[in-house]
C-alpha positions, 0 to 999 in steps of 0.5 A: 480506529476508535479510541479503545484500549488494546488488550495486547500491549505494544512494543517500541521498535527502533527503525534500523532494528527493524529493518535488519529483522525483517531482512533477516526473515526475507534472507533465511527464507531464500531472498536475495539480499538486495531483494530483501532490502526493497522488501525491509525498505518499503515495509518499514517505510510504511510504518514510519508514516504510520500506514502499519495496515502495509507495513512489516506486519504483511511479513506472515502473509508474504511467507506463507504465500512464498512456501506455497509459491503464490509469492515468488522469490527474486522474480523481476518485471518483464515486459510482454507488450512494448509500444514504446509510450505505452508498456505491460509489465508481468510480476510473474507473482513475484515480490510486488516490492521488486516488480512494481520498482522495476515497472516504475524504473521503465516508465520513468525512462519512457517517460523521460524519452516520449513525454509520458510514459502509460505502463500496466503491471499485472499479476504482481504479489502485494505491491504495498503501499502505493505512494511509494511507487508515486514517491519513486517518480516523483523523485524523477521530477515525474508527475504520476498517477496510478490505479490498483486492484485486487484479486486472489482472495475473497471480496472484501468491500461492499459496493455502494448500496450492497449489503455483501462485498465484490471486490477489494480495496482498490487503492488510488495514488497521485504524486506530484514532484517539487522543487526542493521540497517533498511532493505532493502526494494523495494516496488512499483505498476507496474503501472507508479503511485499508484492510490491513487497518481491519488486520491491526485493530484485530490483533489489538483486540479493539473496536473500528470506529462506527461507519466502516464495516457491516456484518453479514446481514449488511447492518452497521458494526464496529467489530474487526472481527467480522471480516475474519470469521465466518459468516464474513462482513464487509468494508463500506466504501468511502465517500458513499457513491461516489469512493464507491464508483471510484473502486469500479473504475480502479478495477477496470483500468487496472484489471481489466484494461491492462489485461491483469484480470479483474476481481471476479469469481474467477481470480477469488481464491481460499487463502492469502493469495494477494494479487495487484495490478496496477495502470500508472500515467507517468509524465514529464512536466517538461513536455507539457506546459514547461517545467519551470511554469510547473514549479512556479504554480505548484508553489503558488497553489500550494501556499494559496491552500495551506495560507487558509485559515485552520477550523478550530482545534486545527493547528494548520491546514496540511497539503497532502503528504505532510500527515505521513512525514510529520509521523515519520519524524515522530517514529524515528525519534521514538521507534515504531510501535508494533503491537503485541499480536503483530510482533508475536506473530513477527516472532513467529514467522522468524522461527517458521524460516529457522533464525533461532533465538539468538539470531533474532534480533533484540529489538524490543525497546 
């Protein structure tokens, strides 16, 4: 986003207060307590690595699709097709923060019996922030590698040379595991920028940095607000042709082959419907070449790049990953900055699912 300046403010929210009130808004609103915790856990998680576009500012989204049972409460993975390398999972619309843990949970352990483990989610609400599913193998000592699409709201990205959007954000993810140390993970949406990004510089009432979105009449713009209010914009593609041909193929390997349907005038719907489908390879570097040859020249590789020489103005040169711990040391330290808008809108939501003022913790710093 560019450098303007908020009109809204901010407020600075310590990580554990915010955890105990997004549960809380899951809780009142039917969850289940452990399903309410994924969902804190994996919100505010983003946020701490500075990805507020997928932290607890989706709450308003997932309540309202919850009311109207586009999101359903404690629902869990089950697998309609079985292969034994080779699964689908339906998410049944339920808490994408649930399902697609759940669907990681199987194909870590068929990975772990066969080698590598090929597993489709489909028809899973809002799974998040995809490194999070890359972390969880990861922590498995699984490398792993997944592609996501979307559907059940309107287009939202342009494809490369296309002056109207035909599909989301599409994101793409790799996480590769290492020895005592955090992985490697690269996990970005083929778009020029998340829209939940778009979602946070509106609510602070600021400008995009130029390159990102066009206006209806598919000419460059800075404006957020293009994306909101008709007649709508759309998000460029990153990396021109080339995060252009990429958000393609996310949503033919994630819809299309797993059977998740891709996003078409068929699955586009009026609303906040918010529908991921996602295909991960999950392999057990043991069954290809050896663990321990994998450790070594995973480290030997990763010391290689990060010994170049940094550009001027570039304090080091950091492996993929490092961006987001870095900021999560900063924010736990700090709080988690929320602006105004968004924490209104928090607000809001509490006293939409009835905790009453006094219930509503005191959070703001």
């Amino acid at each position: 986003m560019a450098d303007s300046k908020s009109t809204v403010g901010e407020v600075r929210v310590a990580p554990d207060r915010l955890h105990a009130f997004t549960m809380a808004i899951c809780r009142a609103d039917g969850s289940s307590e452990a399903e309410a915790r994924l969902v804190a856990d994996h919100l505010v998680l983003a946020n701490l690595y500075g990805h507020d576009s997928h932290g607890v500012g989706m709450m308003p989204a997932y309540i309202q699709n919850t009311t109207t049972g586009r999101c359903i409460r404690n629902h869990h993975a089950k697998i309609i097709k079985d292969n034994g390398a080779v699964v689908v999972i339906d998410g049944g619309v339920g808490y994408g923060q649930v399902v697609a843990k759940e669907t990681m949970d199987i194909g870590i352990e068929r990975a772990k019996k066969h080698g590598v483990c090929v597993i489709g989610l489909t028809n899973a609400h809002h799974i998040g922030r995809i490194g999070h599913w890359a972390e969880q193998c990861a922590r498995a000592g699984m490398v792993s590698t997944h592609w996501v699409n979307v559907h059940g709201h309107k287009s939202l990205v342009a494809p490369f040379g296309g002056a109207e959007p035909r599909y989301s954000t599409n994101p793409y993810c790799t996480a590769v595991p290492r020895k005592g140390k955090e992985p490697i993970v690269l996990d970005f949406a083929t778009s020029q920028v998340a829209m939940g990004k778009v979602r946070v510089a509106n609510n602070k009432q600021i400008q995009m940095e130029p390159g990102l979105l066009i206006d209806a009449a598919g000419v460059d713009t800075t404006e957020p607000g293009v994306m909101y209010n008709p007649p709508y914009g759309a998000i460029l593609p990153f990396g021109l042709h080339k995060g252009g041909g990429l958000a393609v193929i996310c949503d033919l390997l994630a819809g299309a082959l797993t059977g998740g349907k891709t996003h078409s005038p068929a699955t586009i719907r009026e609303g906040t419907d918010i529908v991921n489908n996602m295909l991960s390879i999950i392999i057990d570097p043991a069954a290809m070449g050896g663990t321990q040859a994998f450790e070594d020249e995973v480290e030997t590789f990763i010391t290689w790049v990060k010994s170049a020489k940094p550009r001027p103005g570039v304090p080091e040169v950091l492996a993929p990953g490092e961006p987001e711990r870095a900021r999560r040391i900063d924010r736990e330290k700090n709080g988690v900055p929320i602006d105004g808008t968004t924490w209104q809108q928090l607000l809001d939501v509490a006293r939409k699912v009835r905790l009453n003022d006094t219930e509503i913790p005191g959070v703001a710093a």
